[in-house]
N, C-alpha and C positions, 0 to 999 in steps of 0.2 A: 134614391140612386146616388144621390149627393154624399153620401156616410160612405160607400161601398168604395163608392171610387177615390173617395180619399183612403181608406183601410187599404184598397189594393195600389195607390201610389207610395202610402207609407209601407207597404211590405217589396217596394221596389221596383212594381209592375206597371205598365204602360194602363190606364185605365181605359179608354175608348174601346180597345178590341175585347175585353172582357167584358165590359158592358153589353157590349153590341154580341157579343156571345149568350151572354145569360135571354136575351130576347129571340135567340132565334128561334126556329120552329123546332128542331132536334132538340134544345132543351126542351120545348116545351112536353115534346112526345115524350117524352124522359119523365116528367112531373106528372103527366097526364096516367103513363102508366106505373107509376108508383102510386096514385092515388087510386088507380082502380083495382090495385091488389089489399089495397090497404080495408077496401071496402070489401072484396072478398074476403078476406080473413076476418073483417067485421071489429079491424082497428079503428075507431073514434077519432082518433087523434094520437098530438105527441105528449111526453114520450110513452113509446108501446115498444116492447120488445117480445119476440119468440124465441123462449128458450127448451129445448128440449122437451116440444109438446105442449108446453105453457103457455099461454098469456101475462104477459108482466106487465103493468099497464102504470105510465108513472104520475 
């Protein structure tokens, strides 16, 4: 968290509310359902893209 928060002071941003964003529970739904699509589509991991029917898988 030490990295981010300097990245998001050096891009000019207040870092406490962003932090304290990335933990809440609405991110977390957010992560949780990307990773259960990902497991639907029977993506592994990154990077993986669908492109027009494909699997691109990187």
């Amino acid at each position: 968290m030490k990295i981010l928060g300097r990245l998001t002071s050096d891009l000019g941003h207040d870092p406490p509310p962003i932090l304290d964003r990335m933990k809440s529970e609405e991110v977390r739904a957010v992560i949780k359902a990307s990773h259960a699509l990902a497991d639907a589509m029977e993506i592994p991991g990154t990077p993986g893209f669908a492109l027009k029917g494909m699997m691109l898988r990187g």
